[in-house]
N, C-alpha and C positions, 0 to 999 in steps of 0.2 A: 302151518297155521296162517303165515302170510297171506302167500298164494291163495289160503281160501277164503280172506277176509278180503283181499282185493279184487278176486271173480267175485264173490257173490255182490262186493258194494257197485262193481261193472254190470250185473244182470240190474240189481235196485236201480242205477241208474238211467239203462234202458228203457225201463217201465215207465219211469219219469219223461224221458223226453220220448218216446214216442207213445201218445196216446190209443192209438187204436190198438195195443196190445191189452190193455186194460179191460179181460171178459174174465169170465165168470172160471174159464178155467186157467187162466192163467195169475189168477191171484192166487192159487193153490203156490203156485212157484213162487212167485214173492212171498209168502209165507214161509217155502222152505227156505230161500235165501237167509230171511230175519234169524230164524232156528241156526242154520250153518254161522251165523253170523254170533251166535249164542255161543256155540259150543267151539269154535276156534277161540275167540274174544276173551269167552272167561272159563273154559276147562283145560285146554292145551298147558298154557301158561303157569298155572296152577301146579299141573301133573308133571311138567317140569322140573319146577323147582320139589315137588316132593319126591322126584328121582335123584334132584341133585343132591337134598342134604337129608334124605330118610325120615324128613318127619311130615304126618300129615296134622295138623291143626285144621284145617278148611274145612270142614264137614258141611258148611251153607255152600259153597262153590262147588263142592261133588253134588247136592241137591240139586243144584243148577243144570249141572252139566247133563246130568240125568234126566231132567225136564227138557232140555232143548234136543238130546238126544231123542227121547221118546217121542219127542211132538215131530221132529225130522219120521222117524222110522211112522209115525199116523200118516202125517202129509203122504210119505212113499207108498204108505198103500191107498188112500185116497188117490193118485195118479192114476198108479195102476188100475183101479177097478173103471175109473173115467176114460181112461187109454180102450179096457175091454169092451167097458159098453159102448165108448163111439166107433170100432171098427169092427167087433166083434158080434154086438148086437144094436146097428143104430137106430130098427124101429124102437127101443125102450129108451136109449139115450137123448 
């Protein structure tokens, strides 16, 4: 969970300082970032300690986690189809 709050806030910060990365399809990424940044931040930690002591009480923080998860797994396939049409078909794209 570390590791993956410290890469994605390393990608957020690249976008920051370098401007010209800032098009149309690479905010799809900074989006995912935010999302990974969702589900390490506030579900990992959670699922943790309900490993450690067997009880879950958090039901708003598994909602969460679910929300940052699914919007990750949208984002991934919004890539992919953007990945397909610009090399696959890029009179449509």
């Amino acid at each position: 969970g570390v590791i993956s709050i410290f890469s994605n806030i390393v990608v957020l910060g690249i976008f920051v300082k370098y401007k010209e990365l800032r098009t149309a399809t690479n905010a799809i990424i900074i989006n995912l970032a935010f999302t990974d940044i969702g589900v390490s931040g506030i579900g990992y930690p959670i699922f943790l300690r309900k490993d450690l002591t067997c009880l879950f009480e958090f039901q708003i923080y598994a909602a969460l986690n679910i929300f940052f998860g699914m919007a990750s797994i949208g984002l991934l396939t919004v890539v992919a189809v953007d990945r397909y049409l610009t090399i696959c078909r890029p009179d449509i794209g």
